[in-house]
Residue frames as qw, qx, qy, qz and C-alpha x, y, z in Angstrom:
[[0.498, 0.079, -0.118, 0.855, 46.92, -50.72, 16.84],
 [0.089, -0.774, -0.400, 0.483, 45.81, -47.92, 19.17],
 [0.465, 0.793, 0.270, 0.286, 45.14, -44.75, 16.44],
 [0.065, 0.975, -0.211, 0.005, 47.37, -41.91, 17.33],
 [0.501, -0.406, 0.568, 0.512, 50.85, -44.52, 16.66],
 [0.755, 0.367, 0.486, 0.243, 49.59, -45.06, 13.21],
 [0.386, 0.920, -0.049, 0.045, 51.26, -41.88, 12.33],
 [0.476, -0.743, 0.457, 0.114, 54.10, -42.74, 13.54],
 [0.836, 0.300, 0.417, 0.195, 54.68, -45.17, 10.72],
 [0.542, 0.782, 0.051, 0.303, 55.88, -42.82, 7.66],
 [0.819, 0.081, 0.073, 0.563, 58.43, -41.42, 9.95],
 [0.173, 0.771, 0.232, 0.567, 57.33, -37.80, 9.18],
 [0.434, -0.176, -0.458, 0.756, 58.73, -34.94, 10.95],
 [0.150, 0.249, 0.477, -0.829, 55.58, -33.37, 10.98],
 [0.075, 0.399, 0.866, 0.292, 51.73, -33.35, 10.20],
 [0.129, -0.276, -0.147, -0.941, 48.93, -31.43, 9.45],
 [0.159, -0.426, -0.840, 0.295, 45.80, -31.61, 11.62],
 [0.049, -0.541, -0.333, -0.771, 42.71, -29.24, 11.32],
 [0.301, -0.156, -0.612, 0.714, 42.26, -27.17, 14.22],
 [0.027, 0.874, 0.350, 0.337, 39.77, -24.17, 15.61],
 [0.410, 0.073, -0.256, 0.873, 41.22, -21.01, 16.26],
 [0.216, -0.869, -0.391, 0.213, 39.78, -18.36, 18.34],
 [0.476, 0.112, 0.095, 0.867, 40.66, -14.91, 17.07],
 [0.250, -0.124, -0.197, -0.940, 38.74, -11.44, 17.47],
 [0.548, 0.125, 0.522, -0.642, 35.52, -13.27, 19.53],
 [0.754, 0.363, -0.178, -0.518, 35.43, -15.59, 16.51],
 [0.741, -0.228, 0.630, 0.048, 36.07, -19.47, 16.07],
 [0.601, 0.559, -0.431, -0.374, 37.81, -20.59, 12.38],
 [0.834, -0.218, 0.454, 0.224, 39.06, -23.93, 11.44],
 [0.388, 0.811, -0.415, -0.141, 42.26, -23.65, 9.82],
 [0.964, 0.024, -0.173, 0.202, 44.90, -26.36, 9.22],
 [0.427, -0.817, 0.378, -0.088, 47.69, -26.21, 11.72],
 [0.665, 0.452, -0.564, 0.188, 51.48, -27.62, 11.01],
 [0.709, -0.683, 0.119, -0.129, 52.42, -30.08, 14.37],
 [0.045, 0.342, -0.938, 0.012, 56.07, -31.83, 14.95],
 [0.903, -0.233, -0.242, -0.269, 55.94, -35.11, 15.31],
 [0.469, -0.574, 0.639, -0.205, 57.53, -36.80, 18.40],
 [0.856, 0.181, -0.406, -0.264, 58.54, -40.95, 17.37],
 [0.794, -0.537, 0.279, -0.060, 59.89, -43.33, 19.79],
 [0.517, 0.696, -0.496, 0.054, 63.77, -44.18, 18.98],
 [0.941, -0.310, 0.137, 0.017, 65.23, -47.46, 20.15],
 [0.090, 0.874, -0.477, -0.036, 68.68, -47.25, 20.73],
 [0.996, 0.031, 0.075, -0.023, 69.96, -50.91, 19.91],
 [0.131, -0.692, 0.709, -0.049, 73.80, -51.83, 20.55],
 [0.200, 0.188, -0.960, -0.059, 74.82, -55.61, 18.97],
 [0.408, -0.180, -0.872, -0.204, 71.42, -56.76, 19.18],
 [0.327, -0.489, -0.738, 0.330, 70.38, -55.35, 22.54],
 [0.017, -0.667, -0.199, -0.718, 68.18, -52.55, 23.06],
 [0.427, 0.017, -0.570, 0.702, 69.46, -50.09, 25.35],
 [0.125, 0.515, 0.411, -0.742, 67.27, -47.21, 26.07],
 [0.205, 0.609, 0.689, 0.337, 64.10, -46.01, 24.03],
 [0.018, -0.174, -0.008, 0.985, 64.21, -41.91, 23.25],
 [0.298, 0.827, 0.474, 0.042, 61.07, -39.73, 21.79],
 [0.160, -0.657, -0.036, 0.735, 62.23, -37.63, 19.28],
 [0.279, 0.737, -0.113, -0.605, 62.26, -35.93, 16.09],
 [0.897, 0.106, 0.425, 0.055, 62.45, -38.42, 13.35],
 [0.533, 0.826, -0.096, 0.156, 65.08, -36.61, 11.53],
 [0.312, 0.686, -0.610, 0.243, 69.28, -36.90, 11.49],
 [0.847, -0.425, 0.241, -0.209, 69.03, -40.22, 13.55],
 [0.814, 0.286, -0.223, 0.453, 72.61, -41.34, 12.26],
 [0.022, -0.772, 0.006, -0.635, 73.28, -38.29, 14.30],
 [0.735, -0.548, 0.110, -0.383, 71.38, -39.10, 17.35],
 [0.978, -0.200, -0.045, 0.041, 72.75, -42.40, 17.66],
 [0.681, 0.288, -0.298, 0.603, 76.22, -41.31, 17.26],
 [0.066, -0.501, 0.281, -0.816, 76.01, -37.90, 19.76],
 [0.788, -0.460, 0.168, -0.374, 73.61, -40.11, 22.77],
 [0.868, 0.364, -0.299, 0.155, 76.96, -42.69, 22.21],
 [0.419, 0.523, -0.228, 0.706, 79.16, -40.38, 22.93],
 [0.324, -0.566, 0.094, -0.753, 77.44, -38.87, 25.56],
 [0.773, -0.549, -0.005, -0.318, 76.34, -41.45, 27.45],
 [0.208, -0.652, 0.728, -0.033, 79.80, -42.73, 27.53],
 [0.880, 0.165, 0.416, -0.162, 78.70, -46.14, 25.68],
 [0.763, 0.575, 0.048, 0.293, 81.44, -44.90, 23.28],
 [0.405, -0.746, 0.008, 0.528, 84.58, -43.17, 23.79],
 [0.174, -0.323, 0.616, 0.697, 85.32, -42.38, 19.90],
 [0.714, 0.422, -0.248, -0.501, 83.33, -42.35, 16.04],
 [0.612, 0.313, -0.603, -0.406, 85.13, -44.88, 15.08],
 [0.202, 0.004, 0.889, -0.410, 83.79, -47.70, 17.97],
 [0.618, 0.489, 0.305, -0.534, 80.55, -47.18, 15.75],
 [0.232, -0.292, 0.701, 0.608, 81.12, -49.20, 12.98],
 [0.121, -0.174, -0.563, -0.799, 77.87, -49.11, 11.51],
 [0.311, 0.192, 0.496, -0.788, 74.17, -48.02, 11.61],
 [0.022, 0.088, 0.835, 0.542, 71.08, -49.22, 10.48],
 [0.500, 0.170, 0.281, -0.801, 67.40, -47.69, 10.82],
 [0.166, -0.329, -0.921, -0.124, 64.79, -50.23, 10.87],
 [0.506, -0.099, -0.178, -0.838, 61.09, -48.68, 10.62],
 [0.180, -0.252, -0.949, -0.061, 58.62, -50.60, 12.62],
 [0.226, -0.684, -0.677, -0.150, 54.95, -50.40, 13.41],
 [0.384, -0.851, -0.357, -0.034, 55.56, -48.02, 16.30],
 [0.174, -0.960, 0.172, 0.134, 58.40, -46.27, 15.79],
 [0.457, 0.758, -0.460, 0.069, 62.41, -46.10, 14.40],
 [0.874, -0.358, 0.130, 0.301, 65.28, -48.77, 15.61],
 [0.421, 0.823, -0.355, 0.142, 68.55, -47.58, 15.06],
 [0.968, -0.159, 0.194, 0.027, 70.65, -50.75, 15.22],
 [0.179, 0.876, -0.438, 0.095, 74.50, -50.10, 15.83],
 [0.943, -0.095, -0.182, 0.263, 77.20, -52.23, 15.80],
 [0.032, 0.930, -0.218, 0.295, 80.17, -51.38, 18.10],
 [0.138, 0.550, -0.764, 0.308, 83.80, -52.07, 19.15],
 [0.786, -0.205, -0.570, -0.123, 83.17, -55.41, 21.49],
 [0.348, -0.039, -0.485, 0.801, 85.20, -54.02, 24.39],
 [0.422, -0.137, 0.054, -0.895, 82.66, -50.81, 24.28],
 [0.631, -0.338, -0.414, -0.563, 79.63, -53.61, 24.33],
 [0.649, -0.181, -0.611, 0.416, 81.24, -55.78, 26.98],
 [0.205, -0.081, -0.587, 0.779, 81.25, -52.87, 29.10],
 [0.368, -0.145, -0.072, -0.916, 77.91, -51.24, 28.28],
 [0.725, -0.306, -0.585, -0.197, 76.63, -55.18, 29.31],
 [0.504, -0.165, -0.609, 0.590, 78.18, -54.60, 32.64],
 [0.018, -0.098, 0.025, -0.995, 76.62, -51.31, 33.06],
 [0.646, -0.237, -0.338, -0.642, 73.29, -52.95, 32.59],
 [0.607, -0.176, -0.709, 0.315, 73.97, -56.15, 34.81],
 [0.229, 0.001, -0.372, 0.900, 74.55, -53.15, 37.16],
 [0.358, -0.227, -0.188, -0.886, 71.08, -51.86, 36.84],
 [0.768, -0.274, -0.458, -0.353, 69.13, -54.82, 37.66],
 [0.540, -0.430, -0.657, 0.304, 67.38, -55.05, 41.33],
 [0.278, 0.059, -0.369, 0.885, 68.25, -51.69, 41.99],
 [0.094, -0.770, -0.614, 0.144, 65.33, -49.99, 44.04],
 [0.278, -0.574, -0.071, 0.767, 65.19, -46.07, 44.82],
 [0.433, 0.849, 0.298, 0.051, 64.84, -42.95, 42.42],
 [0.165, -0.792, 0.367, 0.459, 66.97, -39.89, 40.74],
 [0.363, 0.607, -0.672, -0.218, 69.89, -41.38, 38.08],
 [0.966, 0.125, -0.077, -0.212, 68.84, -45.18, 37.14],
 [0.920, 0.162, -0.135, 0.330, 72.13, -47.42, 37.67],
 [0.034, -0.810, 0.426, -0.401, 74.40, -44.56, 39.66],
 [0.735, -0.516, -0.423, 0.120, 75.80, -45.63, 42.46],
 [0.504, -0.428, -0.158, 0.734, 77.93, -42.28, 42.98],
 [0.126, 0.845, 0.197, -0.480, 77.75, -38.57, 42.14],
 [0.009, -0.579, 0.548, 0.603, 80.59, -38.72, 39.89],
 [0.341, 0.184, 0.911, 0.139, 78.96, -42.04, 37.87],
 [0.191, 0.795, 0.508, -0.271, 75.48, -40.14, 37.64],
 [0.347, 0.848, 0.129, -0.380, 76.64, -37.20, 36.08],
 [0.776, 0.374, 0.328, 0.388, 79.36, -39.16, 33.61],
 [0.154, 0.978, -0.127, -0.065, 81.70, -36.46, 33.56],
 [0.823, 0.395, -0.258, 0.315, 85.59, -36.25, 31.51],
 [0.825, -0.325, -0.190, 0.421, 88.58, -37.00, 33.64],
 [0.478, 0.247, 0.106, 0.836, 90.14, -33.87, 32.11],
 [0.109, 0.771, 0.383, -0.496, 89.59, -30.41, 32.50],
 [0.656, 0.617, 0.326, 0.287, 89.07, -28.38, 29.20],
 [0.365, -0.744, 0.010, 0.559, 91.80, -26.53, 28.92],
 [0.462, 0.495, 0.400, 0.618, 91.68, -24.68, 25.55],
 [0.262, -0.511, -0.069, 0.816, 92.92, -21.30, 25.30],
 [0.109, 0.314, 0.580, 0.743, 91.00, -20.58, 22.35],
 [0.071, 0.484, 0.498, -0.716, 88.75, -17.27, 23.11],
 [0.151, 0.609, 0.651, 0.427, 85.60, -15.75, 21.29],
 [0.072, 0.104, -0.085, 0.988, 84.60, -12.19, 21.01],
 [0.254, 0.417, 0.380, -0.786, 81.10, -10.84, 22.18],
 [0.345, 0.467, -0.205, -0.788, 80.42, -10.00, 18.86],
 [0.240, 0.209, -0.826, -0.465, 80.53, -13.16, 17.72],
 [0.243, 0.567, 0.687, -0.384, 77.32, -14.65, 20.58],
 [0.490, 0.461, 0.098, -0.733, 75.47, -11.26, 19.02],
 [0.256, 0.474, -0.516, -0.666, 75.65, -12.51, 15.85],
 [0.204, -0.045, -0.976, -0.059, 74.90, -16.07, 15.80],
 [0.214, 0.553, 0.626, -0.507, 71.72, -14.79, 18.07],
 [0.301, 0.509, -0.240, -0.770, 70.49, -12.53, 14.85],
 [0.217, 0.409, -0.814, -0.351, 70.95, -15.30, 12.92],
 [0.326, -0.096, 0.893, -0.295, 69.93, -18.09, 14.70],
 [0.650, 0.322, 0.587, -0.359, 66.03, -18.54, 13.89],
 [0.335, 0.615, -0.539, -0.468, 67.12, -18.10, 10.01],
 [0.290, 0.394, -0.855, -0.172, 68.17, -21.65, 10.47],
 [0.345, 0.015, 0.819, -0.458, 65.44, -23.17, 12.12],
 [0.419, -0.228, -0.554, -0.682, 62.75, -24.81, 9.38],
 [0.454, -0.425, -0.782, 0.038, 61.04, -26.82, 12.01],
 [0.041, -0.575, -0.336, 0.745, 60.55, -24.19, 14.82],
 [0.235, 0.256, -0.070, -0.935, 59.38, -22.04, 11.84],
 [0.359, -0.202, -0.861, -0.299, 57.18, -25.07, 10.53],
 [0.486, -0.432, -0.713, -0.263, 55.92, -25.67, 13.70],
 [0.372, -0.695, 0.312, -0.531, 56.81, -23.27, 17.12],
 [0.849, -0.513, 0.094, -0.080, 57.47, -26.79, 19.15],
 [0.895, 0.159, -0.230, 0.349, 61.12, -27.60, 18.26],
 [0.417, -0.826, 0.293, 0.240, 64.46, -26.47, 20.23],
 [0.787, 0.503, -0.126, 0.334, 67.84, -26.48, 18.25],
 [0.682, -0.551, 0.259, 0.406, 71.32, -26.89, 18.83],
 [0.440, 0.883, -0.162, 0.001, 73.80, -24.49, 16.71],
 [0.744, -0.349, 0.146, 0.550, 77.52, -24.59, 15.95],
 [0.070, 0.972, -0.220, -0.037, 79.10, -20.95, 15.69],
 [0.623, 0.307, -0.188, 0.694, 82.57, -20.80, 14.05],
 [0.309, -0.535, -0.188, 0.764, 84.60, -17.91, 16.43],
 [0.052, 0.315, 0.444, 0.837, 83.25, -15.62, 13.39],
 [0.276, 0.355, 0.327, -0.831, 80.27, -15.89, 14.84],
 [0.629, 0.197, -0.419, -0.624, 78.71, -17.72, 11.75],
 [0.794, -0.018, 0.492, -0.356, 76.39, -20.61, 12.42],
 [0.449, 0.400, -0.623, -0.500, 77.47, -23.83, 9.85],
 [0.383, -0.091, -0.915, -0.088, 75.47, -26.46, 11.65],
 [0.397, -0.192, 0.279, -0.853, 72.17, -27.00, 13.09],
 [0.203, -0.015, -0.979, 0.022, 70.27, -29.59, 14.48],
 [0.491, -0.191, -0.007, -0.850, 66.38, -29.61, 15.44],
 [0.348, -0.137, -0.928, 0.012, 64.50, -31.72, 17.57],
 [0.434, -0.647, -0.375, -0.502, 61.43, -31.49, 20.16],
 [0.790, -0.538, -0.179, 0.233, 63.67, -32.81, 22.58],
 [0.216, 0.896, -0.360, 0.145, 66.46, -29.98, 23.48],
 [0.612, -0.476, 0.626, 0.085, 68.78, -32.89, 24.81],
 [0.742, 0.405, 0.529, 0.081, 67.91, -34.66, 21.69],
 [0.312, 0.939, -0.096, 0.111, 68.87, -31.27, 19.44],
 [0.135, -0.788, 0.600, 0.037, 72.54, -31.27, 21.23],
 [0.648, -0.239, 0.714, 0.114, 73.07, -35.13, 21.08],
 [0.764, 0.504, 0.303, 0.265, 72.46, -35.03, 17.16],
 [0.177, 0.954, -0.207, 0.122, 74.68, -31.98, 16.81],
 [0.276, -0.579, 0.759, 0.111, 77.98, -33.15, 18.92],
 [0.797, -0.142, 0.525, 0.261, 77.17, -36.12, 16.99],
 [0.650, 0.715, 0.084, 0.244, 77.27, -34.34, 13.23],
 [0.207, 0.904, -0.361, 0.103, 80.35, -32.77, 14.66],
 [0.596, -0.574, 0.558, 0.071, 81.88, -35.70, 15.74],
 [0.690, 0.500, 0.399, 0.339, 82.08, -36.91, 11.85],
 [0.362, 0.783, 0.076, 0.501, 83.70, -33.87, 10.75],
 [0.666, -0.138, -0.217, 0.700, 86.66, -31.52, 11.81],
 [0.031, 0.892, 0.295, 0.341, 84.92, -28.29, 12.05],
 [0.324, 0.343, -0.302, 0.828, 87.80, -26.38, 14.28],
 [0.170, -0.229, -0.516, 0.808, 87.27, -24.03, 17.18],
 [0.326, -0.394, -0.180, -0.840, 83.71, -22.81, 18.21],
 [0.222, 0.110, 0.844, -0.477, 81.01, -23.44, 20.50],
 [0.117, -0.383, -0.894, -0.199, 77.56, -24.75, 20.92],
 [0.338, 0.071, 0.274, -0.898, 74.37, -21.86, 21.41],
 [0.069, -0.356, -0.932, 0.013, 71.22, -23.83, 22.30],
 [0.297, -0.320, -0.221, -0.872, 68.05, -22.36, 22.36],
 [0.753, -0.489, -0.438, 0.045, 66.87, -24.16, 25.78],
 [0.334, -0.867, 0.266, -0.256, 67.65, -23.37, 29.07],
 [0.452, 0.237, -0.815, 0.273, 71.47, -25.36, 30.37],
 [0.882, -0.427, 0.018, -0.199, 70.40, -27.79, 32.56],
 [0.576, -0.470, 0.657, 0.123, 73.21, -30.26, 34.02],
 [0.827, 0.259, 0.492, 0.082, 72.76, -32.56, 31.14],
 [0.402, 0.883, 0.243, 0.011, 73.55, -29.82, 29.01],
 [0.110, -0.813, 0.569, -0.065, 77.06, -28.74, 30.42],
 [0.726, -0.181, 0.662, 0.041, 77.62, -32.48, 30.79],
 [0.822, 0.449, 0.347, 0.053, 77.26, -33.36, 27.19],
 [0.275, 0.929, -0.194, 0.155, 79.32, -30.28, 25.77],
 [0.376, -0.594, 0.711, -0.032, 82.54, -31.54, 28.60],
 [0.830, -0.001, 0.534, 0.163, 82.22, -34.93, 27.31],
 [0.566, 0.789, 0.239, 0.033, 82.91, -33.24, 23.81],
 [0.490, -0.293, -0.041, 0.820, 85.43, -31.52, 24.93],
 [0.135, 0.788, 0.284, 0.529, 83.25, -27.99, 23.51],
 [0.495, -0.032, -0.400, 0.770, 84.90, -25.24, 25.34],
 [0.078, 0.108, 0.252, -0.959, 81.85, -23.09, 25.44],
 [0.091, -0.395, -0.901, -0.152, 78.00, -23.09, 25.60],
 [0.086, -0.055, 0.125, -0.987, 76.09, -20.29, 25.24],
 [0.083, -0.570, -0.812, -0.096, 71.91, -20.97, 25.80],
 [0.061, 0.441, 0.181, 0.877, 68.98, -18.51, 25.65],
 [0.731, -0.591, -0.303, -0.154, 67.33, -19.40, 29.21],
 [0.611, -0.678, 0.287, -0.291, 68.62, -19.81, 32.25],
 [0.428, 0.238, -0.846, 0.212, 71.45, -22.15, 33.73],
 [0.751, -0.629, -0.090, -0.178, 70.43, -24.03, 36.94],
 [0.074, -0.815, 0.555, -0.147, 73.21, -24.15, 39.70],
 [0.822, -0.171, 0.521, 0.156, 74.55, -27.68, 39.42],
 [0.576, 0.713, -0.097, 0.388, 75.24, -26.46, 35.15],
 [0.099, 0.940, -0.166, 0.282, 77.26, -23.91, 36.73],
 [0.660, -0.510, 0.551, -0.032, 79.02, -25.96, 39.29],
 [0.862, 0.093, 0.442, 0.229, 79.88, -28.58, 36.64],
 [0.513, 0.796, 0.050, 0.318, 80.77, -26.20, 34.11],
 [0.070, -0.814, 0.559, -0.143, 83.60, -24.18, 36.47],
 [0.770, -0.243, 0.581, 0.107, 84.90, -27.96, 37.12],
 [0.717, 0.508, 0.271, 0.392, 85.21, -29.04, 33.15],
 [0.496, -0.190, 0.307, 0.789, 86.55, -25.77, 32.16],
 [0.165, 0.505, 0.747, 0.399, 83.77, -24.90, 30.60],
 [0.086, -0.048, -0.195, -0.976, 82.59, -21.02, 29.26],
 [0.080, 0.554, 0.828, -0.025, 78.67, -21.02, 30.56],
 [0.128, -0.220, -0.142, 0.957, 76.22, -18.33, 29.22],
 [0.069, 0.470, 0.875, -0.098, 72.97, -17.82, 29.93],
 [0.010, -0.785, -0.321, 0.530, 70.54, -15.23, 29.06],
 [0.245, -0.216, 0.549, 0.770, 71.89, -14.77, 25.88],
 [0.326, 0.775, 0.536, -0.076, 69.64, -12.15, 23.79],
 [0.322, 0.932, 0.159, -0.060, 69.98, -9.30, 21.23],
 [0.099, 0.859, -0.235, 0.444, 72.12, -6.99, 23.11],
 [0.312, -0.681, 0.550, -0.369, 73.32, -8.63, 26.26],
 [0.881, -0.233, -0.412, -0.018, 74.00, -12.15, 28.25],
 [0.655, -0.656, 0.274, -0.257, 75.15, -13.37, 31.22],
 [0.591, 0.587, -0.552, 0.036, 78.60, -15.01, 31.86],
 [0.795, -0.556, 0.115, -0.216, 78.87, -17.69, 34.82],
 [0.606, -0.692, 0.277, 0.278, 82.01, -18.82, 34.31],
 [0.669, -0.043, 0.361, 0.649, 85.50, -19.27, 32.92],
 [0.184, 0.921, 0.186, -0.288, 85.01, -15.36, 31.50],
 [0.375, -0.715, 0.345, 0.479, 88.38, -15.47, 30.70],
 [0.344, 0.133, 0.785, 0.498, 87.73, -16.99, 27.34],
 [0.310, 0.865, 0.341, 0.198, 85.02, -13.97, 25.88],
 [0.319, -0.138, 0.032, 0.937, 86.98, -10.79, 24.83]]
């Protein structure tokens, strides 16, 4: 076994490693706290679908929010159960689900195989690729200004792993208060939302939205619409396909979100 999986064994969501630092024209060795990244095999009735690297932590989560998301579910309760299985070189998380949901997630794959070309693996249209809901969100539930500031103030409070180690992104859920009462960490910031929407698909947590600490990409507005979340605030940048997909869903985007200010790309009509 090649040496740098054997940590990967214990599972750990992070290690120590002894480093030299360069400070002041001087070299020290000091011991240095790293994440750890772990390959995650998503397994569906026996067949493994797709193989993630991430954060070996809240993977009952994961497997329920990358479900959801990828549209391989359309509900919690099509997951009828989960089981993490620890091998040599990383985590299985082995789900059984609804037989209708597998029957179609085997067609989906059938669909894959021969295909040539790059971009989205198993598309064959724009609207396939980016797996977006038939609906548009149309919740009339608005948030106040005050309630972004706040949750930004807040935010790194709830990060142990970014304060452990500086490499992790997280994914928050802000009540309209403006108080954070869930958080998810992960190295991967796709990974960080797909274990959130899934801890909030287990639980009725009412009206709020999702503030990431990554920049919205497409994937990023995509996941939140499939959720039906009616807003997504992030501290980076959007790119303009988010922003396009996000005035389609229905969906509150806002980027730039710091201190004192952010940036509102669409549906405004939902911040007071």
């Amino acid at each position: 076994m090649p040496d740098f999986i054997k940590p990967l064994i214990a599972e750990a969501t992070t290690s120590h490693v002894v480093v030299n630092k360069w400070q002041a024209g001087e070299l020290y060795l000091i011991e240095d706290c790293v994440a750890e990244e772990v390959p995650i095999a998503m397994v569906y009735n026996g067949i493994s679908h797709a193989v993630m690297l991430a954060t070996p932590q809240d993977l009952e989560d994961f497997a329920l929010g990358f479900s959801l998301a990828e549209g391989i579910l359309s509900s919690p309760k099509e997951l009828y159960e989960i089981e993490l299985v620890s091998q040599t070189s990383g985590v299985e998380l082995r789900m059984e689900i609804a037989s209708e949901r597998f029957s179609q997630l085997k067609d989906r794959r059938r669909s894959m195989t021969g295909r040539t070309g790059c971009g989205l693996c198993g598309a064959e249209s724009l609207a396939e690729a980016l797996r977006l809901p038939n609906t548009v969100n149309q919740s009339h539930h608005t948030f106040h200004s005050a309630a972004i500031l706040k949750a930004l103030k807040s935010a790194s409070g709830f990060q142990a792993l970014q304060a452990q180690t500086g490499a992790t992104h997280a994914s928050f859920w802000v009540q309209g208060s403006g108080d954070i009462v869930m958080v998810r960490e992960d190295v991967g910031r796709h990974n960080a939302l797909d274990k959130l929407l899934g801890a909030i698909a287990k639980k009725d947590e009412g009206d709020g939205f999702v503030l990431t600490t990554s920049r919205a990409s497409y994937e990023m507005v995509q996941k939140v619409a499939v959720a039906g979340v009616s807003m997504l605030v992030a501290i980076s940048a959007p790119t303009g396909l988010a922003i396009r997909i996000a005035e389609q869903c229905g969906i509150t985007l806002v980027g730039f979100a710091r201190a004192e200010q952010f940036v509102v790309y669409t549906h405004p009509e939902r911040l007071s």
